[in-house]
Steps between C-alpha positions, in 0.01 A plus 500: 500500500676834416373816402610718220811776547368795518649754233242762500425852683165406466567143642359375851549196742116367548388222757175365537372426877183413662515859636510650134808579247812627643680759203852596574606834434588589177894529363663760483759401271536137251689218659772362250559221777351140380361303845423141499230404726432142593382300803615203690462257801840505716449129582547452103817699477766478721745713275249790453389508848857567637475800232190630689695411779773757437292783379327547858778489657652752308176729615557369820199238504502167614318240243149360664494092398113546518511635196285301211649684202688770393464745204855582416641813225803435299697712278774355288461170717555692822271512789397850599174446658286280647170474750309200669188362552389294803161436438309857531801666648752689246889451699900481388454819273828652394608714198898594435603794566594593155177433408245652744465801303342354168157430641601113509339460825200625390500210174628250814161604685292407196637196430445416821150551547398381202668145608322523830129537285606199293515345833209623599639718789349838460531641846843554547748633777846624505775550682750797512753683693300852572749732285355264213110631567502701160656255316228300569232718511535510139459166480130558553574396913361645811656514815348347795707501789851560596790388748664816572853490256470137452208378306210663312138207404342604173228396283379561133181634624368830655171356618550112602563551834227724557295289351609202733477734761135615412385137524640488822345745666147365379620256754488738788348472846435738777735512850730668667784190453507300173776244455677345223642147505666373172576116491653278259410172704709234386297314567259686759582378867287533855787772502369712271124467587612613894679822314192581320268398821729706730466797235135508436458460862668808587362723191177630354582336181787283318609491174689188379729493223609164304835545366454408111845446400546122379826438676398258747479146546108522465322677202310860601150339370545218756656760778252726453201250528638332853529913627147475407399215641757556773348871674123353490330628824763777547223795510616876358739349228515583165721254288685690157685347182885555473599735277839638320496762772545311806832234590493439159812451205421835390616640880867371454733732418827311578596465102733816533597518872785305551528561915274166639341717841452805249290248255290345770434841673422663142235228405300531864524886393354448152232255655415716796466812407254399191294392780545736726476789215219321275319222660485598898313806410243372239362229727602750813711263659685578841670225588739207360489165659765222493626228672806468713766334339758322698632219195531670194782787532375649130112528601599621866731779323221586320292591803728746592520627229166530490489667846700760314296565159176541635547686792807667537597616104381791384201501246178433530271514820693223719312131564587348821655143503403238753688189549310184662696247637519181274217231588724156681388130448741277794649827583635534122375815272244373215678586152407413150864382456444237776201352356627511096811265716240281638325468173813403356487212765169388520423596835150617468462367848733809609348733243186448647606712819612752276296619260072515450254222398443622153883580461560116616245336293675740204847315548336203527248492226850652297794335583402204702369319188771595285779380783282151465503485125883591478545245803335234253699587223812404674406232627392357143 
């Protein structure tokens, strides 16, 4: 897929979104230069990937292997530009020096939404430094919310997160203290129901969010449905879809920080203060609710950091965070890592203490019968 150079004043970069068509400024002057667009997957190519490789770092980038496939620009066989896409989210965008004044970049951001819409991916994000914002702004992408000199979250759309946010706050109820829980429940554990009971106890309403990101052992359709089937009888609660905007792969930013504490304080910022900023206020939320989390260093770094983003950075009207102390089975905290390890036993007899009825019978109905059939097949 390439487009055509672009050798006339009256020339223009075009890209067609969901959200309308994007035009690129017209040029000022011809470009004699002849680019070479193409695409590839960096499990394919070893030999151009280490190419890629070297370009970021010569902008000072570090290469994200999430990547699916690259759009790359050549001139005379050398690589001078190339961008990423991981699913919906644009990353690993770099330009050569020499060349960042012919309006390449803006030929690199067409190519590479028009890849995403072959994909399908029409809502897009993108990472970028801050001193980048113009750059791309003319891209056709709007900011959404920024880390202070480290990381700036945009999307190719003016009006999608108001949108999101105006069928949130259909969703509203009345009180004084609304809370927010968000949940990826892998699977969903007697743990997570005493969060959400705890919560709702202590509120005038809760509003549960199921993280939709499929990165977990257990699908979000199935995750979602034993959340459902999970918070029955828990009164005040209203239960929400995922989205792109919360805990999602479009709230990473760690593509082009290379400092490890930097990255993982960056992407709580990203993910906090679009809900602090965007989502708090359109459902009028006033307090975050999470578990304690004494086994998993990552998740209990992200509470603190979460202490930080919501009420102590500066932005938005701040939302108070309230830790509950994890739920204990035989004076052990219930985690959805414990019971995926029993599941990889067989122990539904130590599941059982561990997790709801309808979760059970889930594992049961699901992997029970196909431990049994691949049982059989050995033994045959």
């Amino acid at each position: 897929m390439s487009l055509p150079a672009t050798t006339s004043r009256q020339s223009a970069v075009c890209g067609v979104t969901r959200f309308g068509v994007w035009r690129a400024p017209t040029l000022r002057r011809p470009m004699t230069t002849q680019f070479e667009f193409s695409t590839f997957s960096p499990q394919y190519d070893p030999q151009q990937m280490e190419e890629v490789r070297t370009l970021l770092a010569d902008r000072q980038l570090e290469l994200d292997t999430r990547v699916e496939v690259f759009v790359l620009c050549r001139t005379k066989g050398r690589l001078i530009a190339c961008g990423g896409l991981d699913r919906n989210v644009i990353k690993c965008v770099a330009v050569a020096p020499e060349f960042s004044g012919q309006s390449l970049s803006l030929r690199l951001g067409s190519e590479l939404i028009a890849l995403a819409a072959t994909k399908g991916q029409f809502h897009l994000f993108l990472y970028s430094a801050p001193h980048n914002r113009e750059l791309f702004c003319d891209w056709g992408f709007h900011p959404l919310v920024e880390v202070p000199g480290l990381v700036l979250l945009m999307e190719n759309s003016p009006i999608e997160i108001r949108t999101y946010c105006d069928s949130l706050r259909s969703q509203r109820r009345p009180g004084a203290r609304i809370a927010c829980a968000v949940v990826n429940a892998n699977p969903f554990t007697l743990g997570h129901r005493f969060l959400l009971e705890q919560a709702a106890g202590q509120c005038d309403w809760l509003h549960v969010f199921v993280v939709k990101e499929n990165a977990s052992k257990f699908p979000y359709s199935d995750r979602f449905a034993l959340v459902a089937q999970g918070v029955e009888g828990i009164s005040r609660l209203t239960l929400h879809e995922g989205s792109d905007y919360i805990i999602s792969r479009a709230t990473f930013p760690g593509y082009f920080l290379k400092d490890k504490v930097v990255i993982a304080h960056s992407w709580a910022g990203i993910d906090l203060l679009l809900f602090r900023e965007y989502i708090a206020p359109a459902l009028g939320i006033t307090h975050r609710y999470v578990g304690t989390e004494p086994l998993d260093t990552v998740t209990n770094n992200y509470n603190a950091d979460m202490r930080y983003w919501l009420q102590e950075a500066p932005a938005a009207r701040a939302i108070t965070f309230v830790e509950v102390p994890r739920a204990s089975v035989d004076g052990s905290p219930i985690s959805a890592s414990a019971v995926r390890s029993l599941l990889a036993e067989g122990d539904f007899t130590a599941i059982e203490k561990l997790v709801p009825q309808s979760t059970l019978k889930f594992l049961q109905t699901k992997y029970a019968a196909a431990r049994l059939a691949a049982a059989g097949a050995k033994r045959r």
